[in-house]
C-alpha positions as CSV (number, residue, x, y, z in Angstrom):
1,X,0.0,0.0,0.0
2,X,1.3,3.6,-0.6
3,X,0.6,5.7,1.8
4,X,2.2,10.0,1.2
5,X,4.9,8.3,-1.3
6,X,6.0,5.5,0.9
7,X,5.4,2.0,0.3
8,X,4.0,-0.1,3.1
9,X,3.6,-3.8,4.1
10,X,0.1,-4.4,5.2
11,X,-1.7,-7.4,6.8
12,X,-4.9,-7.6,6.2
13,X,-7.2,-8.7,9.0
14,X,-10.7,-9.3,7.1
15,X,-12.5,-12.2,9.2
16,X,-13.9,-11.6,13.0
17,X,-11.0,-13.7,14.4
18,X,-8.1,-11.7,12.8
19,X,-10.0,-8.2,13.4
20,X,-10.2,-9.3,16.9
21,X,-6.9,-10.4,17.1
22,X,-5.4,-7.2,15.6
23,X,-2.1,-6.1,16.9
24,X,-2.3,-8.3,20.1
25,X,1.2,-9.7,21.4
26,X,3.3,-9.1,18.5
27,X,6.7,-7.1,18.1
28,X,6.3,-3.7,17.5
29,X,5.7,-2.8,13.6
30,X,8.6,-1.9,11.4
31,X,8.6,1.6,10.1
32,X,7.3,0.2,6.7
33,X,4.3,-1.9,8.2
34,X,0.8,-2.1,9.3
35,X,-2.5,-3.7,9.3
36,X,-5.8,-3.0,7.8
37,X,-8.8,-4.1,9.2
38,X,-11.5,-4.3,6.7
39,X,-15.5,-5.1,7.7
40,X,-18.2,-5.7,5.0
41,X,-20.0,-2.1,6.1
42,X,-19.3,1.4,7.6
43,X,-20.2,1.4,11.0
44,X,-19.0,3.8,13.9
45,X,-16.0,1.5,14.7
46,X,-14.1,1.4,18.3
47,X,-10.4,-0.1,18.9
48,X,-8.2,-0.3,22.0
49,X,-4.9,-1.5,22.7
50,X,-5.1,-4.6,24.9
51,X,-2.4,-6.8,24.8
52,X,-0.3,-4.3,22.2
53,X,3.0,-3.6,24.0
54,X,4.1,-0.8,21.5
55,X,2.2,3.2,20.3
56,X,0.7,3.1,17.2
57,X,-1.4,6.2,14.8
58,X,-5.6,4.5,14.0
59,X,-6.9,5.7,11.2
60,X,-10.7,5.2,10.7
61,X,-11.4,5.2,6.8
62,X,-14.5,5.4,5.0
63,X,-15.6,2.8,1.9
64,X,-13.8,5.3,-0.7
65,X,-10.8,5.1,1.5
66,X,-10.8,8.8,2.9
67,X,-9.9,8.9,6.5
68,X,-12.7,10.1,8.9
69,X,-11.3,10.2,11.6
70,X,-7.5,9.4,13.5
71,X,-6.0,8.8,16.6
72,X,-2.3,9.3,16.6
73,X,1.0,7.7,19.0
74,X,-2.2,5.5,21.1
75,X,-0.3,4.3,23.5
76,X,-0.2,0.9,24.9
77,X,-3.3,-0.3,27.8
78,X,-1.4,-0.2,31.3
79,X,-5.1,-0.5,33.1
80,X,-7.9,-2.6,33.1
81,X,-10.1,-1.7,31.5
82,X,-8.7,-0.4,28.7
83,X,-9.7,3.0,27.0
84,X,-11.5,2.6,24.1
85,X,-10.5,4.9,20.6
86,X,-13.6,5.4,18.4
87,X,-14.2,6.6,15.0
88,X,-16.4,9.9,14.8
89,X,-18.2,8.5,12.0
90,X,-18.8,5.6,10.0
91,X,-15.6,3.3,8.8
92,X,-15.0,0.4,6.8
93,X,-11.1,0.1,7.2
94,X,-9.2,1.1,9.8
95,X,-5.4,1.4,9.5
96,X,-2.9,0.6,12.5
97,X,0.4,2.0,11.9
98,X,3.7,2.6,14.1
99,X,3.2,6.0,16.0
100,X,4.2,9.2,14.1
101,X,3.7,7.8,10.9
102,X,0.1,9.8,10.2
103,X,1.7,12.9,11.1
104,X,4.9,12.4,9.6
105,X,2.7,11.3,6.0
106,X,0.1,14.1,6.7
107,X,-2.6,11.9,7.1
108,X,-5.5,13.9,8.4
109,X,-9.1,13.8,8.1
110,X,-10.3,13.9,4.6
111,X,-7.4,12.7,2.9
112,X,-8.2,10.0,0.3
113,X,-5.8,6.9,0.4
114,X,-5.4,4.1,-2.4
115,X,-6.4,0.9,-1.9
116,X,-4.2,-1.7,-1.3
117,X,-3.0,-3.5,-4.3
118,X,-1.9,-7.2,-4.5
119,X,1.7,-7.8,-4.9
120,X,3.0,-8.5,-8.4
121,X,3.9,-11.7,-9.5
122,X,8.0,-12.5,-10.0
């Protein structure tokens, strides 16, 4: 996925398992990574960071891939229960990515992102 000129690694998480699963004891995310969450509607969406040992930027995105709404350098849960992060409008991806990377890509609130494309073949 490119994302302000840069090229990222994304995981998809498109089934409830892996949405639920998300980010959840794994090593932080290399500069160049994330993970898209993708859901079959837009719906006012919610994430938090249990189990996520490491900050990262949420962006909420709509079904033509503009971002709604972002949370930036979330910060790992230290308490039970665990704040929640939700979208202020409807999304149907949501994009985790290592803290300071929406900033850093100017990611704000109505910019329109590409989709994801498949990788080439060799």
């Amino acid at each position: 996925m490119w994302l302000g000129g840069e090229r990222f690694e994304i995981e998809l998480a498109t089934t409830p398992s892996s949405r639920q699963r998300g980010l959840m004891h794994r090593s932080p995310l290399a500069d160049d990574q994330g993970m898209l969450f993708v859901y079959p509607d837009e719906a006012p969406r919610s994430f938090w960071m249990k189990n996520v040992s490491f900050a990262i930027d949420i962006l909420y995105l709509d079904a033509d891939w503009r971002v709604v709404d972002r949370h930036v350098a979330v910060p790992p849960c230290r308490q039970d229960p665990c704040p929640g992060y939700p979208s202020h409008g409807p999304a149907r991806y949501v994009l985790e990515l290592p803290a300071g990377t929406a900033g850093r890509l100017a990611l704000e609130p109505g910019t329109r992102l590409e989709a994801p494309t498949k990788k080439a073949p060799d």
